[in-house]
mmCIF entry with sequence, helices, sheets and N, C-alpha, C, O atoms, coordinates in Angstrom:
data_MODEL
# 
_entry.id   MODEL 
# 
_entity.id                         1 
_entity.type                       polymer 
_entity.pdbx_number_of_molecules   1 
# 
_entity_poly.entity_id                      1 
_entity_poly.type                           'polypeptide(L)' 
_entity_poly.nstd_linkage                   no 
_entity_poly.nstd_monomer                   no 
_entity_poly.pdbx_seq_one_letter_code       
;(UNK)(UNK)(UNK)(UNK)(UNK)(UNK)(UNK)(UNK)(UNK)(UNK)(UNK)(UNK)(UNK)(UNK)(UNK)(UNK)
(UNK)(UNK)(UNK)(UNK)(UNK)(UNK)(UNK)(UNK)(UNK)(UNK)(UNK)(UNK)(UNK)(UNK)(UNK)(UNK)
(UNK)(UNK)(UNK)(UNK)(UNK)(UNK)
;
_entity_poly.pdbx_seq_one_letter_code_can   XXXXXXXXXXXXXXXXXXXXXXXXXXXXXXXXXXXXXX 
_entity_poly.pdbx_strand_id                 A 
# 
loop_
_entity_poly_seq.entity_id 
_entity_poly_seq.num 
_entity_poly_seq.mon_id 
_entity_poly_seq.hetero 
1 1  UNK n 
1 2  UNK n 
1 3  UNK n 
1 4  UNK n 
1 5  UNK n 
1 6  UNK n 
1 7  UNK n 
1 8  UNK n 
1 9  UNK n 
1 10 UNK n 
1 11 UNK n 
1 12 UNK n 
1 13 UNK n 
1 14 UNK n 
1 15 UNK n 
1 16 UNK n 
1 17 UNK n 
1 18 UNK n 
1 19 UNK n 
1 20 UNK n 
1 21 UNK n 
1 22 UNK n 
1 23 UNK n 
1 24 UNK n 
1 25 UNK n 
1 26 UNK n 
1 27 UNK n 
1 28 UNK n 
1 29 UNK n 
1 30 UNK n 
1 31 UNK n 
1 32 UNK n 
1 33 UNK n 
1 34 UNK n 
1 35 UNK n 
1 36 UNK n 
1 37 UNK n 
1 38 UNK n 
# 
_struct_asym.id          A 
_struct_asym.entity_id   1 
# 
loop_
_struct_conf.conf_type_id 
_struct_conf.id 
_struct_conf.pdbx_PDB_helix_id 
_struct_conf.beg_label_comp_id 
_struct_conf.beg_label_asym_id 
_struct_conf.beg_label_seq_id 
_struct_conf.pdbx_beg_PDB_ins_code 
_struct_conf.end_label_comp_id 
_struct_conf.end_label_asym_id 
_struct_conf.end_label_seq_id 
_struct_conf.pdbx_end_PDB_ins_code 
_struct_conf.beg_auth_comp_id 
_struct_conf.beg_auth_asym_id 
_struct_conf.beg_auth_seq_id 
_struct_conf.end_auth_comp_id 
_struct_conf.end_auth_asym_id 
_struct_conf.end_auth_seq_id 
_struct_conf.pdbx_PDB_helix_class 
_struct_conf.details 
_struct_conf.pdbx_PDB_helix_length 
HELX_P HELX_P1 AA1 UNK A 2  ? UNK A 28 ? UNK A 2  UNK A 28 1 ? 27 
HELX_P HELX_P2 AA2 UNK A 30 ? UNK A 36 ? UNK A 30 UNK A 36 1 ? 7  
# 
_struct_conf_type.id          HELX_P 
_struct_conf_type.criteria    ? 
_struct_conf_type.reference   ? 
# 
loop_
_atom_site.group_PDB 
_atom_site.id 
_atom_site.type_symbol 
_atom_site.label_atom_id 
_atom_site.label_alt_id 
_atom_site.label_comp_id 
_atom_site.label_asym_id 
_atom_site.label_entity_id 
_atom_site.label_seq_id 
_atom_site.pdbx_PDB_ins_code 
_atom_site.Cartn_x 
_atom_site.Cartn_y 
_atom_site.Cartn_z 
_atom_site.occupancy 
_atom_site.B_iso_or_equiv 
_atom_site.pdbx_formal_charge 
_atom_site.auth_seq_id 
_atom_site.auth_comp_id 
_atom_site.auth_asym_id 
_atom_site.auth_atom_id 
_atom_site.pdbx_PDB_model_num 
ATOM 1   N N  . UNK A 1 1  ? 60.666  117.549 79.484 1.00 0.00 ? 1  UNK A N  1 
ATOM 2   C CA . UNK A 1 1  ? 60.537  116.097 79.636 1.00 0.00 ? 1  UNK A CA 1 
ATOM 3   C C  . UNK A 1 1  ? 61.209  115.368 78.470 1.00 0.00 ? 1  UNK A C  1 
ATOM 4   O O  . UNK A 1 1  ? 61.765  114.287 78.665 1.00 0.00 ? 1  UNK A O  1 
ATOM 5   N N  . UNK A 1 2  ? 61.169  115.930 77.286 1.00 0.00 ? 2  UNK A N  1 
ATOM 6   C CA . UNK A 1 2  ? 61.924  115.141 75.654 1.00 0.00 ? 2  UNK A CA 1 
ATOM 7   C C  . UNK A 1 2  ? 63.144  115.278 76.220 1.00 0.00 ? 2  UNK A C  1 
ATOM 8   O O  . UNK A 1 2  ? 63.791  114.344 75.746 1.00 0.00 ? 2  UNK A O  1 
ATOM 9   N N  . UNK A 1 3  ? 63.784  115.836 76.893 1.00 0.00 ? 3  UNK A N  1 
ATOM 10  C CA . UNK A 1 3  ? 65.108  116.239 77.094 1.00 0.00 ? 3  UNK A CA 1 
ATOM 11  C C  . UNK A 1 3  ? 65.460  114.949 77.970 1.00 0.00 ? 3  UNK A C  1 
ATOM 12  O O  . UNK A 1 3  ? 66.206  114.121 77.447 1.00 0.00 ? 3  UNK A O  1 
ATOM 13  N N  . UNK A 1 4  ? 64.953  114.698 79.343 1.00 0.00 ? 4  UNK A N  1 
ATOM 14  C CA . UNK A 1 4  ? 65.039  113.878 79.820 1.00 0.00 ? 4  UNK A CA 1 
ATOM 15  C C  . UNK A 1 4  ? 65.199  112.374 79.419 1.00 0.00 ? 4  UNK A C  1 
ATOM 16  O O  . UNK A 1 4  ? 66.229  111.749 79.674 1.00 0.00 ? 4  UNK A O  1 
ATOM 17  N N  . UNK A 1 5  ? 64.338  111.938 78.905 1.00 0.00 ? 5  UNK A N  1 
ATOM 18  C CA . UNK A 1 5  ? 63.810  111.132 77.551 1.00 0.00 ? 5  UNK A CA 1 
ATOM 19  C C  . UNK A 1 5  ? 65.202  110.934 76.362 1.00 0.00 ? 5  UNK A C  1 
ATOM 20  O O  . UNK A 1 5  ? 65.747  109.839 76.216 1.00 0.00 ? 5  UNK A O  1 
ATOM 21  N N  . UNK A 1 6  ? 65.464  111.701 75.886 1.00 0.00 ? 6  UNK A N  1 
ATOM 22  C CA . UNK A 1 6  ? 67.090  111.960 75.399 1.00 0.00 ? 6  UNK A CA 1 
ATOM 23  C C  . UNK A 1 6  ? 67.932  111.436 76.187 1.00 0.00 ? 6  UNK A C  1 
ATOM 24  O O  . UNK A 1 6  ? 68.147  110.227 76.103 1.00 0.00 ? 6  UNK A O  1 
ATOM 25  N N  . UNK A 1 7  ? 68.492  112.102 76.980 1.00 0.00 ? 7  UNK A N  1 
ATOM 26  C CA . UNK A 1 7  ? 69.391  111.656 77.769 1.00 0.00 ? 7  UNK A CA 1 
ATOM 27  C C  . UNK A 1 7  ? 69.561  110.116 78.159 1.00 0.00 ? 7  UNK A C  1 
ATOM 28  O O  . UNK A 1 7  ? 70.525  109.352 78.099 1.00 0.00 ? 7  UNK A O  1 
ATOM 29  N N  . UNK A 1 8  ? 68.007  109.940 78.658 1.00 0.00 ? 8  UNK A N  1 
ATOM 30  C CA . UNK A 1 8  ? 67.949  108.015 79.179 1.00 0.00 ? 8  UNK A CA 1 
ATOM 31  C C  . UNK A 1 8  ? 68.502  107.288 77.721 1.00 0.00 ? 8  UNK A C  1 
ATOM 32  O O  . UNK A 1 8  ? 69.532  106.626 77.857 1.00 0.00 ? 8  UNK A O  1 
ATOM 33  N N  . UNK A 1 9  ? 68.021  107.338 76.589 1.00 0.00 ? 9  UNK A N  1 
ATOM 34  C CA . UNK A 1 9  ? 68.239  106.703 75.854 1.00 0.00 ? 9  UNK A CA 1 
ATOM 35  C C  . UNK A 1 9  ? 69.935  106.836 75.480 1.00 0.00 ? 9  UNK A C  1 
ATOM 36  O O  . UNK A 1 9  ? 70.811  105.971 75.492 1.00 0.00 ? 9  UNK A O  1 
ATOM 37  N N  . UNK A 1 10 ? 69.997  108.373 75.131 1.00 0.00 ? 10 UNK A N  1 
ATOM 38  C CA . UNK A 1 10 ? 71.619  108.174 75.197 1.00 0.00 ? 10 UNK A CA 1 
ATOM 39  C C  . UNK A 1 10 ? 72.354  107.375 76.115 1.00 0.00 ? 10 UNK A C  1 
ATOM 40  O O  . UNK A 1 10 ? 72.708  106.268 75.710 1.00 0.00 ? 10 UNK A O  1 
ATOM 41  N N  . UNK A 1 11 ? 72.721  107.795 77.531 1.00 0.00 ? 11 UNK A N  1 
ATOM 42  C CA . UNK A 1 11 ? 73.204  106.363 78.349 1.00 0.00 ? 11 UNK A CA 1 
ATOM 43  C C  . UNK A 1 11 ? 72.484  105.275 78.146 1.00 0.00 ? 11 UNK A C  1 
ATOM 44  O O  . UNK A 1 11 ? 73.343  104.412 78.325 1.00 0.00 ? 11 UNK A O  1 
ATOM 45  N N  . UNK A 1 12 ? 71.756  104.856 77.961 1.00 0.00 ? 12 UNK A N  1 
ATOM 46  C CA . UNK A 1 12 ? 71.367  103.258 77.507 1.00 0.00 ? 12 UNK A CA 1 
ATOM 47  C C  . UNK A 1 12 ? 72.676  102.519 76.250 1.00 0.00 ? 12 UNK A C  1 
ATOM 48  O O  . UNK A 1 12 ? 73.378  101.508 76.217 1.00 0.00 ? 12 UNK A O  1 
ATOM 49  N N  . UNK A 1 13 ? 72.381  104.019 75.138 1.00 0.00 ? 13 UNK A N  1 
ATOM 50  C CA . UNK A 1 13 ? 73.269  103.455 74.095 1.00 0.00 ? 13 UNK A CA 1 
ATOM 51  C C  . UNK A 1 13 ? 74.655  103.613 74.333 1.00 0.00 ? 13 UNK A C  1 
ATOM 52  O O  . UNK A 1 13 ? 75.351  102.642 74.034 1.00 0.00 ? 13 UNK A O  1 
ATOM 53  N N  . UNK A 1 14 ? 75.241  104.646 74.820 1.00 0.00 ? 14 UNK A N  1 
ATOM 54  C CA . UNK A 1 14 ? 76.575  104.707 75.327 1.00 0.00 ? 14 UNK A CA 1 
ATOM 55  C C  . UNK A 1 14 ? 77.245  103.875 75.244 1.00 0.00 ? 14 UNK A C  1 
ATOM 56  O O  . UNK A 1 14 ? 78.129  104.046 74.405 1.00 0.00 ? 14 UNK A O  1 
ATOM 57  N N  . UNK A 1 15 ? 77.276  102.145 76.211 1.00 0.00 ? 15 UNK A N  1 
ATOM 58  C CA . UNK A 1 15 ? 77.914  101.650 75.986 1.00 0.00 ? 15 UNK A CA 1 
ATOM 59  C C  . UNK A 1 15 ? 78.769  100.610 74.408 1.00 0.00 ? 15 UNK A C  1 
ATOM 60  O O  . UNK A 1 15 ? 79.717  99.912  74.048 1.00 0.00 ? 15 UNK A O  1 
ATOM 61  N N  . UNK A 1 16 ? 77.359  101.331 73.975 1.00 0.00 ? 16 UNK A N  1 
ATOM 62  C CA . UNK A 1 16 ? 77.620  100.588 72.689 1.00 0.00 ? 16 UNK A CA 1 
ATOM 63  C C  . UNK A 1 16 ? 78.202  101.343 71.849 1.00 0.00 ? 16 UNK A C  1 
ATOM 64  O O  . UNK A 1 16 ? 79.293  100.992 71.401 1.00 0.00 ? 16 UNK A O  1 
ATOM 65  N N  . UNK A 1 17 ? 77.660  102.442 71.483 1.00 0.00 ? 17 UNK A N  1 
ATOM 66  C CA . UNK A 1 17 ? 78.346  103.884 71.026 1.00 0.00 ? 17 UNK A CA 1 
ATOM 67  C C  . UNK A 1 17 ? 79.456  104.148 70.817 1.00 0.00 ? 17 UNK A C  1 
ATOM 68  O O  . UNK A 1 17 ? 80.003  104.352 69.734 1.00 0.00 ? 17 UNK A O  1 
ATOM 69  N N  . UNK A 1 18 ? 80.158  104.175 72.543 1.00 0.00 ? 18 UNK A N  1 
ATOM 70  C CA . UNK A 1 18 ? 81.367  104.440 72.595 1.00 0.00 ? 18 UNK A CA 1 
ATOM 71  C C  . UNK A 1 18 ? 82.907  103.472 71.944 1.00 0.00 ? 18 UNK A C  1 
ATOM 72  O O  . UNK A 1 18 ? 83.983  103.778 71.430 1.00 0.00 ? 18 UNK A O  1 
ATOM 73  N N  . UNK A 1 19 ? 82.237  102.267 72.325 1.00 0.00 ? 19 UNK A N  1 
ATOM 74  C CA . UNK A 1 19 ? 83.405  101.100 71.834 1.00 0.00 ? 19 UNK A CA 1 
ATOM 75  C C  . UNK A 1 19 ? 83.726  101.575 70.445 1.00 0.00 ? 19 UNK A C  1 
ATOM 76  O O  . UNK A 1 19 ? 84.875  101.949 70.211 1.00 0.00 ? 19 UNK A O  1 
ATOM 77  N N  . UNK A 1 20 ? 82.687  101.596 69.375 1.00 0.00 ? 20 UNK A N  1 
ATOM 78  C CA . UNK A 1 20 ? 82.621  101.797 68.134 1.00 0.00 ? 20 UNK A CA 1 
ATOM 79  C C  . UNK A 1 20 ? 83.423  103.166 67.778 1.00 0.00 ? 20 UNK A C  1 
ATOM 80  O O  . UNK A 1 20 ? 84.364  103.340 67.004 1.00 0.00 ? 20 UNK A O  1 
ATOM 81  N N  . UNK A 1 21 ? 82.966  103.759 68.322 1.00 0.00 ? 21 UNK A N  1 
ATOM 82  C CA . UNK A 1 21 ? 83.453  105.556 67.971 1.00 0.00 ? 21 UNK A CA 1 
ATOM 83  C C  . UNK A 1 21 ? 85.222  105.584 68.361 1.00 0.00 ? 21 UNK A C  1 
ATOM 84  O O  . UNK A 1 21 ? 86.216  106.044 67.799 1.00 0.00 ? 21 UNK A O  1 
ATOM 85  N N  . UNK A 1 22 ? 85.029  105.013 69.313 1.00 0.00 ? 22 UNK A N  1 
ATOM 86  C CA . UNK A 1 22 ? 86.492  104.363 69.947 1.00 0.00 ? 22 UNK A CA 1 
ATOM 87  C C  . UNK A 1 22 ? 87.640  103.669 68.818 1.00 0.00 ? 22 UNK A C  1 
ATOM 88  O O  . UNK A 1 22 ? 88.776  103.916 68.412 1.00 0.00 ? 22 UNK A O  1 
ATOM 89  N N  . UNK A 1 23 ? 86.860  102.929 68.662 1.00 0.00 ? 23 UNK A N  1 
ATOM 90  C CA . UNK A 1 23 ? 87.729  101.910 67.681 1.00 0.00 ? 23 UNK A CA 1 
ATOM 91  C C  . UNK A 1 23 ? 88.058  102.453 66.334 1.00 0.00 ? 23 UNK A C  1 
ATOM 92  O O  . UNK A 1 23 ? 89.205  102.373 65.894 1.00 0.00 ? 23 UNK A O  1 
ATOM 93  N N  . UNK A 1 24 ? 87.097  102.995 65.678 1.00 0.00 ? 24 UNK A N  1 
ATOM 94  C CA . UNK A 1 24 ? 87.135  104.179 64.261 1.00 0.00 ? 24 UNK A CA 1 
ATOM 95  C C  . UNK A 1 24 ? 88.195  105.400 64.469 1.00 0.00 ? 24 UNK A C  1 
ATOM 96  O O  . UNK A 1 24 ? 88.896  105.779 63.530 1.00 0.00 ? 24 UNK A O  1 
ATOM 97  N N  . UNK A 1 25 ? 88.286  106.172 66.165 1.00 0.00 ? 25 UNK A N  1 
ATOM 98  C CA . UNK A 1 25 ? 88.879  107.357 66.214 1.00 0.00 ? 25 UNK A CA 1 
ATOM 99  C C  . UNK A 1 25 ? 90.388  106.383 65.757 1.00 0.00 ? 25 UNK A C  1 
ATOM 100 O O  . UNK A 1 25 ? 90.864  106.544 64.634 1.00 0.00 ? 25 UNK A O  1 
ATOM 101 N N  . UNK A 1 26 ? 91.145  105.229 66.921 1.00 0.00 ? 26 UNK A N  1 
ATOM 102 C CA . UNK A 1 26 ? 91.918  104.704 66.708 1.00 0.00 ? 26 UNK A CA 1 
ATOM 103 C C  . UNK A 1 26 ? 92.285  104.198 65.455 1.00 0.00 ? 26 UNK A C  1 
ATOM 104 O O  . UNK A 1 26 ? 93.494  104.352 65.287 1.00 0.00 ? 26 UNK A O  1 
ATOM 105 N N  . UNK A 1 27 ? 91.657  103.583 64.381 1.00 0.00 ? 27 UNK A N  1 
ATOM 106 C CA . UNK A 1 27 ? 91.889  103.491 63.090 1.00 0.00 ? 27 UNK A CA 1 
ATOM 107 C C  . UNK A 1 27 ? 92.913  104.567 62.386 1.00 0.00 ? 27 UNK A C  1 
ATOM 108 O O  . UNK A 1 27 ? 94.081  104.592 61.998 1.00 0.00 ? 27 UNK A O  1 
ATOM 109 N N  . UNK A 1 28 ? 91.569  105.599 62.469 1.00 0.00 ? 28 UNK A N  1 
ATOM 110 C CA . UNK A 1 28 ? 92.047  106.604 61.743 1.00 0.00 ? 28 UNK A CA 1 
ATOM 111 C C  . UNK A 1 28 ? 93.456  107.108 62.420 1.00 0.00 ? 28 UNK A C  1 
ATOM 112 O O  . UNK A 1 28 ? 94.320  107.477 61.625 1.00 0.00 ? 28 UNK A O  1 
ATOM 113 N N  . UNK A 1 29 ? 93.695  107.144 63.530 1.00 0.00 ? 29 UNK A N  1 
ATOM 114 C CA . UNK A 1 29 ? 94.781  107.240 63.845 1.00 0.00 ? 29 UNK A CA 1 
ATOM 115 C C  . UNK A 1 29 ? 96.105  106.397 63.228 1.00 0.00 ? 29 UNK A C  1 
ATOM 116 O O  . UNK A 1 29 ? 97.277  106.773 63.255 1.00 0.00 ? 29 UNK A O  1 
ATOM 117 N N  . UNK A 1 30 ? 95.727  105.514 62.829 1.00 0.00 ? 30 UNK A N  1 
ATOM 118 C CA . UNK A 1 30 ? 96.928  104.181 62.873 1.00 0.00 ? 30 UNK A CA 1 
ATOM 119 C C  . UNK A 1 30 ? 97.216  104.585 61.827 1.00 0.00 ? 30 UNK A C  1 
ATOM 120 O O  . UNK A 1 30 ? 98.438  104.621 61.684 1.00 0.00 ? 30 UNK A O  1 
ATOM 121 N N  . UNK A 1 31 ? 96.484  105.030 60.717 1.00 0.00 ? 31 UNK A N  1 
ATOM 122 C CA . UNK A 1 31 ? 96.769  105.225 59.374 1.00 0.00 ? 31 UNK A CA 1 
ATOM 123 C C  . UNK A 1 31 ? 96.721  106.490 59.106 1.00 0.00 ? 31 UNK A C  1 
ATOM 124 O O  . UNK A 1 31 ? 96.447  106.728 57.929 1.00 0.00 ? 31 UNK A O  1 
ATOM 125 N N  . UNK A 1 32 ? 96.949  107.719 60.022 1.00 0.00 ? 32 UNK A N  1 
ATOM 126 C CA . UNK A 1 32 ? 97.344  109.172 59.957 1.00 0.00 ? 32 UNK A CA 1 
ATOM 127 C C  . UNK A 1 32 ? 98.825  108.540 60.118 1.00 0.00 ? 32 UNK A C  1 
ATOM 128 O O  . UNK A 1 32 ? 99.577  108.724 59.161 1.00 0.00 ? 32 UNK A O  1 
ATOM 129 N N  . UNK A 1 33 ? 99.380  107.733 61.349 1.00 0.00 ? 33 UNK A N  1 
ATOM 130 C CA . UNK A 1 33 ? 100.176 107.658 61.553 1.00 0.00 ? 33 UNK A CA 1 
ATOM 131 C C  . UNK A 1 33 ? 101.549 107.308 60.554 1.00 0.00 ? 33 UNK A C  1 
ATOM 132 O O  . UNK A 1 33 ? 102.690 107.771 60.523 1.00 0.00 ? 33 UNK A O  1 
ATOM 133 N N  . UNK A 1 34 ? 100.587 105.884 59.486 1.00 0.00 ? 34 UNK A N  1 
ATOM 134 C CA . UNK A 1 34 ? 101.198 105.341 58.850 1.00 0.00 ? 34 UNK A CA 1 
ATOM 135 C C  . UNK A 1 34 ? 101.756 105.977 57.345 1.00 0.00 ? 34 UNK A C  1 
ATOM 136 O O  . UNK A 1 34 ? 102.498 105.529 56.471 1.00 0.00 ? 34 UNK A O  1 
ATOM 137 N N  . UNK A 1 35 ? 100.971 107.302 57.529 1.00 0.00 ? 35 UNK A N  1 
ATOM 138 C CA . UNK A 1 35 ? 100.894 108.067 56.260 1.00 0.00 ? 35 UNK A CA 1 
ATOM 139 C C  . UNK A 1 35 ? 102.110 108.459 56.032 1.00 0.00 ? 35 UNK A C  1 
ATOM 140 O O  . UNK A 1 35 ? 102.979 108.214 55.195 1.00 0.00 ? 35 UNK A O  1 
ATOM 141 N N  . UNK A 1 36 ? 101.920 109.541 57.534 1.00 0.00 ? 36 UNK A N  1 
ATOM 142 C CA . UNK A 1 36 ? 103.329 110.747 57.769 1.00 0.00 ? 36 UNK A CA 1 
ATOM 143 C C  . UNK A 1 36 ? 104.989 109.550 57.811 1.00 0.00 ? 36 UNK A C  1 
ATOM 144 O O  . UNK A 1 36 ? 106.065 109.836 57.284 1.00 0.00 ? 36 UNK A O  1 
ATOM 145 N N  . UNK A 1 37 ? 104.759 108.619 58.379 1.00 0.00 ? 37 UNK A N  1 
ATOM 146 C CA . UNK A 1 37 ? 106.066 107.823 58.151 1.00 0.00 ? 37 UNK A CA 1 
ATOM 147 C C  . UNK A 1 37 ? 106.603 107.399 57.278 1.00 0.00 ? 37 UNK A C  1 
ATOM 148 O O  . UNK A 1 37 ? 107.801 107.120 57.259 1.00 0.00 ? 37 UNK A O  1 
ATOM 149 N N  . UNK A 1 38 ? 105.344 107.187 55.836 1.00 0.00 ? 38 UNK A N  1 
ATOM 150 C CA . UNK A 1 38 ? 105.958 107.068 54.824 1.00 0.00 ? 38 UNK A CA 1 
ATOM 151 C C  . UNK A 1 38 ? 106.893 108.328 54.161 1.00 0.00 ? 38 UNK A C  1 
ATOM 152 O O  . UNK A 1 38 ? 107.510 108.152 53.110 1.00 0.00 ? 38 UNK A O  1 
# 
């Protein structure tokens, strides 16, 4: 049943979660990017 319970709350937060985690992976990208070009 905790398991279940887990899960609901995870999709609840998801949408919020993801934008964020989203936006940080892309960061870090922009400025891996900007590294190697220098």
């Amino acid at each position: 049943m905790k398991l279940g319970k887990l899960v609901k709350t995870v999709i609840k937060f998801a949408p919020i979660i993801i934008p964020i985690v989203k936006k940080a992976m892309d960061k870090k990208k922009t400025t891996n990017t900007a590294y190697s070009r220098k």
